[in-house]
C-alpha positions as CSV (number, residue, x, y, z in Angstrom):
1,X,74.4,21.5,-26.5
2,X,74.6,18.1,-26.5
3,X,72.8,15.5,-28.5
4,X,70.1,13.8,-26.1
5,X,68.9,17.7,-26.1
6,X,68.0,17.7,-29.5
7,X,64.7,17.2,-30.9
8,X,64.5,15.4,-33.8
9,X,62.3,15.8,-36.8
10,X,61.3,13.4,-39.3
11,X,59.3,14.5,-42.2
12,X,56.4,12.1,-43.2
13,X,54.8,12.0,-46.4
14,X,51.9,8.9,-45.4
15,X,50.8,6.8,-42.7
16,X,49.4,3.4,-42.8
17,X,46.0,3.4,-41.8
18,X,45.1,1.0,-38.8
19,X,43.4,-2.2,-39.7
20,X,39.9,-2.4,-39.2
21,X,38.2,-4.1,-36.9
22,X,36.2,-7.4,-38.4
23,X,32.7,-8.5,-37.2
24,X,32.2,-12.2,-38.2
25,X,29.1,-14.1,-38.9
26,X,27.2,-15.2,-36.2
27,X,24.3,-17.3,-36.6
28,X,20.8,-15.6,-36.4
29,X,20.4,-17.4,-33.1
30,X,23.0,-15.4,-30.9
31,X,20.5,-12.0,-32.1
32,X,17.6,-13.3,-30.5
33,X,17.1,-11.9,-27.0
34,X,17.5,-14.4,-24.1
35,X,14.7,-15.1,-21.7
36,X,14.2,-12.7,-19.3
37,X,13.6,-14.2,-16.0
38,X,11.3,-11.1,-14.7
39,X,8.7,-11.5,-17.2
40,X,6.4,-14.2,-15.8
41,X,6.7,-11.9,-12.0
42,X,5.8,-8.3,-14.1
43,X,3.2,-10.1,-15.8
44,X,1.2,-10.8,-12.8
45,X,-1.5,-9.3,-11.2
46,X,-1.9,-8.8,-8.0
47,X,-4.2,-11.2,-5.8
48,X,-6.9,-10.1,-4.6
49,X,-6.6,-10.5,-0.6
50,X,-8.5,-14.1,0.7
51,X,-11.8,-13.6,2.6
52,X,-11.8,-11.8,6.0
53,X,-7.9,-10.9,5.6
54,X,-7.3,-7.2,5.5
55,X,-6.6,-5.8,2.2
56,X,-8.5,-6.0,-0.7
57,X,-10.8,-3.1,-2.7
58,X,-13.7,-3.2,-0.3
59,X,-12.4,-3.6,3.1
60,X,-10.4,-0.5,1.9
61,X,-13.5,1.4,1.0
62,X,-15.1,0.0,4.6
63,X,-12.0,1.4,6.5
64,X,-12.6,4.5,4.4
65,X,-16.4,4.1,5.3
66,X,-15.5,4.1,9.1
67,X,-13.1,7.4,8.5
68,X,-15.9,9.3,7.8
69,X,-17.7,8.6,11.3
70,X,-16.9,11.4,14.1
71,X,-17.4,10.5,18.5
72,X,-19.7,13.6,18.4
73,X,-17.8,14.4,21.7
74,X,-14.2,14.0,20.5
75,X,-13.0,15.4,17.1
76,X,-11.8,12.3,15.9
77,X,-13.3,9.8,13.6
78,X,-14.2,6.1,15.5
79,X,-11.4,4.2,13.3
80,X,-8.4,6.7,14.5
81,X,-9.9,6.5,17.9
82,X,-9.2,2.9,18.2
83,X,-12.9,2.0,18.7
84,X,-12.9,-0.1,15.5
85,X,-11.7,-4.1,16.7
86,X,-11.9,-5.9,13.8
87,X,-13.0,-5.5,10.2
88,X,-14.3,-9.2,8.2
89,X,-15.6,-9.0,4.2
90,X,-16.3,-12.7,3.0
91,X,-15.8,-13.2,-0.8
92,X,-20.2,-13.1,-0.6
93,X,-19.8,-9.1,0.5
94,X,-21.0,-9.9,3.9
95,X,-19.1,-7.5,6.4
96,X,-18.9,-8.0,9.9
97,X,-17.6,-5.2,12.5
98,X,-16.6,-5.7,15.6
99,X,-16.5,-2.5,17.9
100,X,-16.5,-0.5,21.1
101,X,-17.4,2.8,22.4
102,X,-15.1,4.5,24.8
103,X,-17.5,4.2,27.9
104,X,-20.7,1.8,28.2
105,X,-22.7,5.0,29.1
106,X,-21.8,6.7,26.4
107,X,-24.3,9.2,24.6
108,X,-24.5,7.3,21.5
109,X,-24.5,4.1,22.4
110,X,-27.8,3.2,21.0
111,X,-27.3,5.2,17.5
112,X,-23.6,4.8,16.8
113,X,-23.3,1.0,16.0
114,X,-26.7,1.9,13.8
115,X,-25.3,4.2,12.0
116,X,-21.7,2.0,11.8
117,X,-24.0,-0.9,10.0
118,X,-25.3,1.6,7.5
119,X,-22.3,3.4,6.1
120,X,-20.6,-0.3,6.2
121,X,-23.9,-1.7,4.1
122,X,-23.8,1.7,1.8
123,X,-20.1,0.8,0.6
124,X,-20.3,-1.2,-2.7
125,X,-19.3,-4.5,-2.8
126,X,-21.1,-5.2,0.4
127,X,-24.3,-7.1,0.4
128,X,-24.8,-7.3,4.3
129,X,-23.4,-5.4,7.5
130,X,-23.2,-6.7,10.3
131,X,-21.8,-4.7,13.6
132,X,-21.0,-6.0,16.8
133,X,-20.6,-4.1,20.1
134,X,-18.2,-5.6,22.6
135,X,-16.7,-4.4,26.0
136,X,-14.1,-6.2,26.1
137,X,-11.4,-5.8,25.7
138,X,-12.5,-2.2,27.3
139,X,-11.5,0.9,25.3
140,X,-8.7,2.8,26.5
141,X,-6.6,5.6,24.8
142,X,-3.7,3.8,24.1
143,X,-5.9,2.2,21.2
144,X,-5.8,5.8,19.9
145,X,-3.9,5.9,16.3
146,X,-1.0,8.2,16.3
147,X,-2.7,10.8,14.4
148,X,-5.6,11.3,16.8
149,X,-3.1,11.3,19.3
150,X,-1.5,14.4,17.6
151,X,-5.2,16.1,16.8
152,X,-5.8,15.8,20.4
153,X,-2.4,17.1,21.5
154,X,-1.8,14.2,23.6
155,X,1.6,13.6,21.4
């Protein structure tokens, strides 16, 4: 055999430990966290949304309001239904509707915007309704939401 086959042995009696790793001094200072730019945006609140803008706690609970009225011909509340225009809440609760109904002679043309004006004044936060009933633009079912769309199978 020759001799780069060999393996050799040496027999150890210590080792030298490594040296340690050394932390120096720093001053108090460097411990201190740094100013973290995010805490003036995460401390905000969130605005409440500017008179007669969409958004905002009660022209939520007026949408919400307007959910809850059915066309007692099609089985679809009047805000999925597209009849629903426009939805206005001053910062003095004062609400103002502006709506349609799918035809001029429909059945409930005399009760429905009654009936709009009092689930609108029954939501809290509002102090007066007020609803107006417009023909034009004239209803059509493209003003239909998606979702009545589908409950209707017309999707």
């Amino acid at each position: 055999m020759s001799e780069a086959g060999k393996i050799q042995v040496e027999e150890v009696t210590s080792v030298e430990a490594p040296p340690r790793a050394r932390v120096e001094e720093t001053p108090k200072a460097t411990f201190e966290r740094k100013r973290d730019y995010l805490d003036g945006f995460l401390s905000q609140k969130p605005a409440d949304a500017p008179a007669g803008e969409p958004g905002g706690a009660t022209y939520e609970a007026i949408i919400d309001a307007l959910k809850e009225i059915y066309d007692p011909e099609i089985p679809v509340n009047i805000y999925d239904l597209g009849l629903i225009y426009n939805v206005e809440v001053t910062s003095e609760g004062h609400a103002v509707v502006t709506m349609t109904l799918t035809t001029p002679h429909c059945p409930v043309a005399e009760s429905m915007p009654g009936e709009v004006e009092l689930r609108v004044g029954a939501v809290p936060g509002v102090g007066h309704a007020e609803v107006n009933l417009v023909w034009d633009p004239p209803w059509d079912p493209q003003k239909m939401s998606d979702e009545a769309r589908l409950e209707l199978g017309m999707l």
